[in-house]
Structures are given as structure tokens and as C-alpha cells.
C-alpha positions as CSV (number, residue, x, y, z in Angstrom):
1,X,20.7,-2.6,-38.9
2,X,17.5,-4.4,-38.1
3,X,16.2,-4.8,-34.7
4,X,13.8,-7.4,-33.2
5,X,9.5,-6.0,-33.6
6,X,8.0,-5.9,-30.0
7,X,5.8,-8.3,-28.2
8,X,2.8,-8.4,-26.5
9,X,1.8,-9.3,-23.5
10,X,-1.8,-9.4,-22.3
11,X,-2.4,-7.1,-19.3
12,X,-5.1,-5.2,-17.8
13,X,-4.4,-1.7,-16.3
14,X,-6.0,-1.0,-13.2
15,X,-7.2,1.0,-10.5
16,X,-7.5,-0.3,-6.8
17,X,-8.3,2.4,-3.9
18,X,-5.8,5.4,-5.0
19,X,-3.3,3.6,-6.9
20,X,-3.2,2.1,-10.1
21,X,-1.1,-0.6,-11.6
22,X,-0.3,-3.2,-14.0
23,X,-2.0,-6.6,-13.5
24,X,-0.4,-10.0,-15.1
25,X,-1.9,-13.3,-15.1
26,X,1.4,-15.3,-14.3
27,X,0.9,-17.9,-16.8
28,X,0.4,-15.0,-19.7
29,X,3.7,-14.2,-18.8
30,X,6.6,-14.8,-21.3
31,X,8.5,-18.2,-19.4
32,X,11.6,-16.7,-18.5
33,X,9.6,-14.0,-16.3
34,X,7.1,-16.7,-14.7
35,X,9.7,-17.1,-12.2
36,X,11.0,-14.8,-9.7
37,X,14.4,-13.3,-11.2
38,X,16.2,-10.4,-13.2
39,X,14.3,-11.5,-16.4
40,X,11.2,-10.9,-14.5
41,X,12.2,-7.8,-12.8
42,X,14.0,-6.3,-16.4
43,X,10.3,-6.9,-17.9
44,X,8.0,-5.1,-15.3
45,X,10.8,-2.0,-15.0
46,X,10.6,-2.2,-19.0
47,X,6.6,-1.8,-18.9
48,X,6.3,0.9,-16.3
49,X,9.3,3.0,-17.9
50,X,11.6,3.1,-15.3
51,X,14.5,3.5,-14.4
52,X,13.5,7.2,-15.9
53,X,16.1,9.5,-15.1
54,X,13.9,12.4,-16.3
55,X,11.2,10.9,-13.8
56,X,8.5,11.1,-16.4
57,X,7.9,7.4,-17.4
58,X,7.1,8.7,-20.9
59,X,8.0,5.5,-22.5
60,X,5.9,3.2,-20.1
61,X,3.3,2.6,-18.2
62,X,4.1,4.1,-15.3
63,X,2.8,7.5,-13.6
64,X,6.0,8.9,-12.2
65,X,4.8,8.5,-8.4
66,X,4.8,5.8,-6.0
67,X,0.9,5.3,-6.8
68,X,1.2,4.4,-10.0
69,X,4.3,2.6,-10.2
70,X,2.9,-1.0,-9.6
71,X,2.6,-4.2,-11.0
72,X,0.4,-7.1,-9.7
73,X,0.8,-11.1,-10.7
74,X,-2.1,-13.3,-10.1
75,X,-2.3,-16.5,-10.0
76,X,-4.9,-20.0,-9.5
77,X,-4.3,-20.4,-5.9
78,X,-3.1,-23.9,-4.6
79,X,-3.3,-23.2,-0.8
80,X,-6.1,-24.5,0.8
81,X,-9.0,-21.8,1.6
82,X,-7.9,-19.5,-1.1
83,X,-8.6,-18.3,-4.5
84,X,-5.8,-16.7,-5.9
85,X,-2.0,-15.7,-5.2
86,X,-0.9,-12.2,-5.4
87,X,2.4,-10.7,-5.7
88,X,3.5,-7.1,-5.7
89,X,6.0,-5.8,-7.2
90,X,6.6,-1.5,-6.5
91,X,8.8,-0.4,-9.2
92,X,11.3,2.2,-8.5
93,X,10.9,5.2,-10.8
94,X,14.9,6.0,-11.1
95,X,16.7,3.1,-10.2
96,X,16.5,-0.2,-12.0
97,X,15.2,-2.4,-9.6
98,X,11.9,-3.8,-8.2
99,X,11.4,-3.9,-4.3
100,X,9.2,-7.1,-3.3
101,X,9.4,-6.2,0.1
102,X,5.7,-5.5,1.0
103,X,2.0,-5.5,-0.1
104,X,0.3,-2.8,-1.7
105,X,-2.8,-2.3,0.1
106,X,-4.5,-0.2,-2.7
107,X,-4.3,-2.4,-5.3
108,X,-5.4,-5.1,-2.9
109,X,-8.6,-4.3,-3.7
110,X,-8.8,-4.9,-7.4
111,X,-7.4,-8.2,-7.3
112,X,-10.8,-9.5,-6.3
113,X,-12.7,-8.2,-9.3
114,X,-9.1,-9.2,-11.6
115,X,-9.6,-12.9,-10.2
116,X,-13.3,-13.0,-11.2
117,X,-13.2,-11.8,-14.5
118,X,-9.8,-13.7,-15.6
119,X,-11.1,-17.2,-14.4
120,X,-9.6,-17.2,-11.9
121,X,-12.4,-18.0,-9.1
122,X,-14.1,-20.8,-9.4
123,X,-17.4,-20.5,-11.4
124,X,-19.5,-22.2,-8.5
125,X,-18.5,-19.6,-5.8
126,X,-19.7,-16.5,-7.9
127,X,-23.6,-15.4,-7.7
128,X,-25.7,-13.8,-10.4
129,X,-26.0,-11.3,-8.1
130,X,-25.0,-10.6,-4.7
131,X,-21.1,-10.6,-3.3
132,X,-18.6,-12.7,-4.1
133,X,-15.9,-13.4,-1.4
134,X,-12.3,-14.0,-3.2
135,X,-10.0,-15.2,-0.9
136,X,-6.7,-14.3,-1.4
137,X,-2.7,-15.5,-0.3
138,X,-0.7,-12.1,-0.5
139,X,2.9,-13.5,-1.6
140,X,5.0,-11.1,-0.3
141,X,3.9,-11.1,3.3
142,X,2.1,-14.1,3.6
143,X,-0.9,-13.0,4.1
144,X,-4.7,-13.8,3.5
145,X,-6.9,-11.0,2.3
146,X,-10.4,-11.1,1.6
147,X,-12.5,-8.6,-1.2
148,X,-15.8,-8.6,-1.1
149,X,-16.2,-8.1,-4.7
150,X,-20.2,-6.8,-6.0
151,X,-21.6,-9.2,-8.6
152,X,-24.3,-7.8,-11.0
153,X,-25.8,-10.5,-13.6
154,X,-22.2,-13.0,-12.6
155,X,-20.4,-9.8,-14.0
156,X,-18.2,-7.8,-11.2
157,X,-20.1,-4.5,-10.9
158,X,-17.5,-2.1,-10.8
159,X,-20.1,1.3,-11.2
160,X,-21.4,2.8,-7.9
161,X,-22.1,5.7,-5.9
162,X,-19.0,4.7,-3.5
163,X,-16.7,8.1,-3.0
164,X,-13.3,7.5,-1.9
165,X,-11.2,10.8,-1.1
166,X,-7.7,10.9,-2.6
167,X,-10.3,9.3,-6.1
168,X,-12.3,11.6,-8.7
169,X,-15.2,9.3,-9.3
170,X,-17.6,7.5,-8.0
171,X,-17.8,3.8,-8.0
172,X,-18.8,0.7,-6.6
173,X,-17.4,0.0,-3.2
174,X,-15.4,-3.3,-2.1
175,X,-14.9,-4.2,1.5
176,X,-11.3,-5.3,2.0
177,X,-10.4,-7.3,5.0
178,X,-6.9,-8.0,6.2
179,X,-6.9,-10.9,8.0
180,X,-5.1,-11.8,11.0
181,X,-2.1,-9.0,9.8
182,X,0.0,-10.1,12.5
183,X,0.8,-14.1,12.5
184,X,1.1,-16.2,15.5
185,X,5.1,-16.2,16.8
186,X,5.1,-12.7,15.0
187,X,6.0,-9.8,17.0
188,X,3.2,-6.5,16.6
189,X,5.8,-4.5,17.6
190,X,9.5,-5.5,16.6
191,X,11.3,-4.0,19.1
192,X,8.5,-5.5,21.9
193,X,7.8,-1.7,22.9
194,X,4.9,0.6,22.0
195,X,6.8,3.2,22.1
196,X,10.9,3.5,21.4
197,X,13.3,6.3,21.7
198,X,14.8,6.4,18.0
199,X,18.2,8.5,18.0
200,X,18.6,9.6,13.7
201,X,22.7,10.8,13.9
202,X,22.7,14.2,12.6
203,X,18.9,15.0,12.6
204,X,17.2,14.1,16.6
205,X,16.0,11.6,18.7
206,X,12.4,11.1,18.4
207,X,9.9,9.2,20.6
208,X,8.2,7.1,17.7
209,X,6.4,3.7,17.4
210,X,7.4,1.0,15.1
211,X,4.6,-1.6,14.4
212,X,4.7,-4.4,11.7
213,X,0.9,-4.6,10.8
214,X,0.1,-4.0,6.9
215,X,3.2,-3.0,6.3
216,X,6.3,-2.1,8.6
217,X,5.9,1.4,9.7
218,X,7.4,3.9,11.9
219,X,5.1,6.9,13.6
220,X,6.6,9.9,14.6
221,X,4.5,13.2,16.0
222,X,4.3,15.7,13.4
223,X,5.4,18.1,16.0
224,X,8.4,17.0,16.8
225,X,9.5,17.7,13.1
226,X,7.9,20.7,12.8
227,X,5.3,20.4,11.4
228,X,1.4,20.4,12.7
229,X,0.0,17.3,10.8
230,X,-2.3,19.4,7.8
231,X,0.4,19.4,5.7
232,X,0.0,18.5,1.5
233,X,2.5,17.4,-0.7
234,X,4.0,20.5,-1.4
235,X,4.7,21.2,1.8
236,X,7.5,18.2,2.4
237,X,8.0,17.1,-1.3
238,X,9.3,21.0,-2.7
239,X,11.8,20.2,0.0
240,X,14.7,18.5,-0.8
241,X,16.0,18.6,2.8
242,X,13.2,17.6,4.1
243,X,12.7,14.7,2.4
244,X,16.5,13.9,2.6
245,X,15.6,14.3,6.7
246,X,12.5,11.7,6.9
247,X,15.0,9.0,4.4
248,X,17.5,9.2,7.2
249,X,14.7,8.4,9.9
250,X,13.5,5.8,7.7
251,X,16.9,4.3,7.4
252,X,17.6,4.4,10.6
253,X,14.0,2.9,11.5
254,X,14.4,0.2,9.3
255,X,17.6,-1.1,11.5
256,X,16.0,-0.8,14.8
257,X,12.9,-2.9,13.1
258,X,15.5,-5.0,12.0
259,X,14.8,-4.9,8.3
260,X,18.0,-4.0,7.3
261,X,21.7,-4.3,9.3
262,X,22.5,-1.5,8.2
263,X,21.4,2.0,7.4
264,X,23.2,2.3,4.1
265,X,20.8,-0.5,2.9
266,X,17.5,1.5,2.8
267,X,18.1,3.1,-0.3
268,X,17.6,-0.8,-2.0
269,X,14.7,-0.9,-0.1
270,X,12.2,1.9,-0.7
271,X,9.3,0.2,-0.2
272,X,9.8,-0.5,3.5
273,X,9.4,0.6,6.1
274,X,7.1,3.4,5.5
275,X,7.5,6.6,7.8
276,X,4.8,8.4,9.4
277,X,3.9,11.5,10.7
278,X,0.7,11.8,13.3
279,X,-0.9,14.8,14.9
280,X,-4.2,15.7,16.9
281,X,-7.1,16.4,15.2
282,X,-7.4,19.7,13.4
283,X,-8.9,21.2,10.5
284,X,-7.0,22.0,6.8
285,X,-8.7,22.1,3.9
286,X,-7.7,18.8,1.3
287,X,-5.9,19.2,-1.9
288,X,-9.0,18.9,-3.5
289,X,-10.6,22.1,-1.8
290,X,-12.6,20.4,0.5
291,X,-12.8,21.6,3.8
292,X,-11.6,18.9,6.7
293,X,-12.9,19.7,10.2
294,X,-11.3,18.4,12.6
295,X,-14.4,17.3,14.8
296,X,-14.9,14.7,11.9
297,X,-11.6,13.3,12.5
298,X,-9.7,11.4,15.6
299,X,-6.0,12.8,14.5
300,X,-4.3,13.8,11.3
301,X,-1.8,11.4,9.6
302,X,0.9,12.4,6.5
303,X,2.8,8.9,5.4
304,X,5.8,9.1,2.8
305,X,6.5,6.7,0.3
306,X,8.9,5.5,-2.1
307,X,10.5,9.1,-0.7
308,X,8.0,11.7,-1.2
309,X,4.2,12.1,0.8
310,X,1.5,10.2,-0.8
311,X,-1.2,12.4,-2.1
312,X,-3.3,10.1,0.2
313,X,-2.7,6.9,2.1
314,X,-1.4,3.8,1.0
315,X,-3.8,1.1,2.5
316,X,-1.3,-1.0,3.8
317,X,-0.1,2.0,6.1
318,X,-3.8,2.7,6.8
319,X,-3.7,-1.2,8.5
320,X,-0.8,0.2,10.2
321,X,-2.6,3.0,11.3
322,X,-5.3,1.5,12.7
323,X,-4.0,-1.3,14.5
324,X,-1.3,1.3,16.0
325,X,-4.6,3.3,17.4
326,X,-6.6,0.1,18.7
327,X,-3.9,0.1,21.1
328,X,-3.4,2.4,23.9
329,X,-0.2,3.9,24.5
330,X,1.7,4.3,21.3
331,X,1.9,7.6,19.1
332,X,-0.6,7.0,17.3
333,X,-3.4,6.0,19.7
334,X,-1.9,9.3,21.8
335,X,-2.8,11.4,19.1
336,X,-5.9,10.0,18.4
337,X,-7.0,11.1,22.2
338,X,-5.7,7.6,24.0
339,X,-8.3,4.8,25.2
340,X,-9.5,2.2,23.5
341,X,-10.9,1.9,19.9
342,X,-12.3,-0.4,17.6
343,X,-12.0,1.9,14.7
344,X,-10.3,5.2,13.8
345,X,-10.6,7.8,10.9
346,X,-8.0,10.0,9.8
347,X,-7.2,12.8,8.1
348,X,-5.1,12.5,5.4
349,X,-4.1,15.0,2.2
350,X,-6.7,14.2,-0.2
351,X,-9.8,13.7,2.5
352,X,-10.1,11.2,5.2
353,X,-10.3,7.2,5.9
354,X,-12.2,5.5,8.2
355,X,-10.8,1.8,9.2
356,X,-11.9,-0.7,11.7
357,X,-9.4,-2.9,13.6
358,X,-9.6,-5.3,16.6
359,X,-6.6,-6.2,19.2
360,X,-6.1,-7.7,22.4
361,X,-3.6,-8.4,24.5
362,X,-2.2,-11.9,25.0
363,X,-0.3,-13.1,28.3
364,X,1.8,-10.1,27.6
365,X,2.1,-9.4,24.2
366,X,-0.6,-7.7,21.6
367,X,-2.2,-9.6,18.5
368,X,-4.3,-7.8,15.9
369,X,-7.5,-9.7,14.7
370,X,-8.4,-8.2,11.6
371,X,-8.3,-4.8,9.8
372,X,-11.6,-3.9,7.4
373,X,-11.8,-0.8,5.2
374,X,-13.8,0.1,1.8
375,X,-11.9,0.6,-1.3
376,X,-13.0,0.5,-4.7
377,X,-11.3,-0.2,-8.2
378,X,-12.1,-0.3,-11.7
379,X,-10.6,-1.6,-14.8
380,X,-9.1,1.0,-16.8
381,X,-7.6,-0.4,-19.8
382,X,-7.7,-4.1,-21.2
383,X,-5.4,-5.9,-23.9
384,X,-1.8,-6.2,-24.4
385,X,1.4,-4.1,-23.6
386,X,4.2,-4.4,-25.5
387,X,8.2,-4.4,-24.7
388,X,11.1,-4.7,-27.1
389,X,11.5,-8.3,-27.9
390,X,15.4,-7.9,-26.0
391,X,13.8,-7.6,-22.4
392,X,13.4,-10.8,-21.5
């Protein structure tokens, strides 16, 4: 019986920060999946491999872990002030959908250099040398976000001596500013409290912060789990329990931020909110063998996601992370010593982060200006991938 030949689809494969994912220009997109719908969602889980019940993404793109899991489209901006649209879409590895819940802060930083080289920024606004500024709209939570993307002969420079723990080489390094995270009219904290007593049926009742900047996230002390905030992915992902313990305070989370009415819903919505674990500072030596002391660090955070710990941090929870610590009195900024603070770096599995954020409070209630931190990315593969002609 004869079956339909492939087609292909240009696509560039790329690394931003310590993810990598899939990158589309919309309008190379076959028509059916230039809209938002299950003929675009049946292409980008057909791409990446999933679902996979062996949870090996052998016949796709995909790398098995939240990380690498991802697809980007980009698009010719027609807001005012901005260069190009962004979406996100986090595949799930072994269930057939695509949650379009949330931003991925990693791969915010490649979309900068993607924009450049794909036309997508206008000639006029790139240098022969120096930094270009590509302003971008992030779709999915309506967001601007700013890459400062190097420019060597009106080429992006992606080679450098820019090390980024949780990544194996070198490159060069891209400023990545989240601007204004937190909207006017939007709450920084969705229950209104810094902190919140969060009773999980059948596990505790933690004292935890819940904060909506970068992405929604819940904090939790380590301790209070267990745990004492060194921990690498072995340590929670060998554990089925353990994971099955920190989905049912996500769940449970996600109601009391009001994601969700109920806590059966999480499981069709694994991107958010992402759950936290923060400790004080203390030394552990990083998956890659480097030692971590903990007078180089202001606490120790572990974030899980997609249901397992990253191998680093996603940079959308490091936002979270940092506006959380600019302001005194939640669980993070506890564990980071308490006070005030323009900036924090963390300890995280593979190494350690430093981010900058600024907040005030505002006739009662707390705003976050803007949230910078270096990333880099790369272009790892250019071209086309190809999907049975029956996807979309």
C-alpha cells in the first residue's frame, strides 16, 4: 500500500541559555499550522517525537527532558516598539499535547540572534559592529523582552568567551532583560500575601510564597521537605514518590494562584506553575564536579519542571527568583539572609546564576521594574525537518 513521502519544513535548531529547541518562522509554516489549533499542536508534537511512551524521543527532535522539548515561532512584529512576536510552545514528552501556558526564559535568549539572521529586524537597526537591541512581544504572557544580541561585521556573533554553568562551552554572551514582568492592574503576588500557608491533603502544610513574575511559581524551604537545598537530580528524580509529592504541591499551588479550579487539572498543565525549593547558602559540589562554596552564593535554589528537577534553572523561574528576593519577607528573600537587594545569585545543580531585579512598593502593593541576566545561545543546526505528509 503506498503512503504519502515526507515534507519539509525549514527550521533552525537552537540553543538559548540551557535549553534548546526548535525555532519556526511562522510564515514557513505549512497554512493549516500558522494558526493556533490541533493542526499546529499535531505538527510540533510530531517534530519533537512525542508523545514517546518509551520517553526517548528517538523519532524526533526532542531530547527526552523538559530542556529540550521546545519549540519557538517568530514572527515580523506589528506592535508598536517591537521587532518580533514570540510564542512558546513546551511539548510534553508522553502525552499528546502542547502547554502554551508560559514563556521559556532560556530560549528567550536566542530569539534575538534568530530575528537578526531570518530578516526579521529591520536592516537599519542592526550595526556592522556593536549590539543590536531586538525588541521583543512574548505571546504567551504578554510580555516585552529585550536581547542585546553582539554584532560582528552585521553578522550576530554567536563565539565568545561567555561561560554559563548548567552549558559545556564557551560563547558569546547576551544580556536578556525582562521588562516590566509584572503589568500594571497585575497582582505580584496572586494571593496579595508574601507569604501563604499552603495545606497539600495527604502530604503537609507548608509556609511557601507564590509570586507571578517570569513565570508563576511557588517557593517552599527545602527543609521543610527534607531536604537541605544541595540536592542534584538524582536525588528527587530516582524518586518516584518524591516527585509524585512536589506534583501534588504543584497542584494544589496552582488552585490557590488560581491557575486552575481544580487540582485534578494540573496534570494538562505541566508547564505552570513551577515549584521551588530554597535553602541558605551552603556549599555542594555541581553535577559537573565543580566545587560551590557557599560564601559565593546568597541561598541555594532546586526548581522542578515538567515533573522532574532541571539540571539547572529555567530562566523564567530565575525572574521568579529574583524578584521573590528583591523583596523582603517572602521565602525566598528569608533564605537569601532578608533585607533589601538589587540582585541575588544562587546556587543551582549545574553551577550558579547571578540576576539583577528592581521592586518597590506602591501605595500598598509591590511592582517589579525589570529583571536582567546574561544568557547565551548558538545555532546548532540549520535547514529543514521533515514530518509525514499526514500531520497536518
Amino acid at each position: 500500500m503506498p503512503h504519502p513521502p515526507q515534507i519539509k519544513i525549514p527550521a533552525t535548531y537552537m540553543r538559548g541559555g540551557t535549553s534548546k529547541g526548535v525555532f519556526f518562522k511562522l510564515t514557513d509554516l505549512p497554512e493549516a499550522a500558522r494558526v493556533p489549533g490541533e493542526a499546529r499542536d499535531r505538527l510540533l508534537l510530531r517534530v519533537i517525537g512525542s508523545p514517546d511512551p518509551y520517553g526517548k524521543h528517538t523519532d524526533g527532535m526532542g531530547g527526552a527532558t523538559s530542556s529540550t522539548s521546545k519549540t519557538v515561532i517568530l514572527s515580523k512584529s506589528e506592535r508598536p516598539g517591537h521587532d518580533v512576536d514570540y510564542l512558546f510552545g513546551q511539548v510534553s514528552i508522553d502525552q499528546p499535547f502542547v502547554d502554551w501556558s508560559g514563556n521559556c526564559g532560556n530560549l528567550s535568549a536566542a530569539v534575538g540572534a534568530f530575528a537578526v539572521a531570518n530578516g526579521l529586524v529591520d536592516p537599519a537597526r542592526i550595526p556592522d559592529n556593536g549590539v543590536c537591541a531586538v525588541r521583543v512581544w512574548q505571546q504567551n504572557i504578554a510580555k516585552t523582552i529585550v536581547n542585546h544580541v553582539p554584532i560582528s561585521h552585521g553578522q550576530v556573533q554567536e563565539t565568545g568567551d561567555f561561560e554559563l554553568d548548567g552549558v559545556t562551552f564557551p560563547a558569546a554572551e547576551v544580556p536578556v532583560e525582562f521588562v516590566s514582568p509584572i503589568d500594571e492592574g497585575e497582582a505580584v503576588f496572586p494571593t496579595g500575601n508574601l507569604t501563604d500557608e499552603l495545606e497539600v491533603p495527604g502530604v503537609g502544610t507548608f509556609e511557601v510564597t507564590m509570586i507571578n513574575a517570569g513565570i508563576p511559581t511557588v517557593f517552599l524551604r527545602a527543609e521543610d521537605l527534607g531536604y537541605d537545598g544541595t540536592e542534584l537530580q538524582p536525588a528527587i528524580n530516582d524518586h518516584p514518590a518524591a516527585l509524585a509529592r512536589f506534583e501534588t504541591i504543584r497542584a494544589h499551588a496552582a488552585v490557590r494562584m488560581g491557575l486552575i479550579a481544580d487540582a485534578s487539572e494540573a496534570a494538562a498543565r505541566q508547564h505552570t506553575p513551577k515549584v521551588a525549593i530554597c535553602a541558605a547558602s551552603k556549599g555542594y559540589t555541581a553535577s559537573s564536579g565543580r566545587t560551590v562554596d557557599a560564601a559565593d552564593i546568597d541561598l541555594n535554589v532546586r526548581a522542578l519542571s515538567m515533573g522532574k528537577l532541571h539540571h539547572a534553572m529555567m530562566g523564567t523561574a530565575a525572574v521568579a527568583i529574583a524578584s521573590a528576593a528583591a523583596i523582603p519577607g517572602t521565602v525566598v528573600n528569608l533564605c537569601a539572609g532578608g533585607g533589601t537587594r538589587d540582585s541575588v545569585t544562587f546556587g543551582h545543580p549545574s553551577g550558579t546564576l547571578k540576576v539583577g531585579a528592581t521592586a518597590s512598593e506602591q501605595d500598598g502593593a509591590w511592582r517589579i521594574g525589570k529583571v536582567v541576566m546574561s544568557r547565551s545561545a548558538r545555532v546548532l543546526m540549520e535547514g529543514w525537518v521533515r514530518v509525514p505528509a499526514g500531520t497536518v
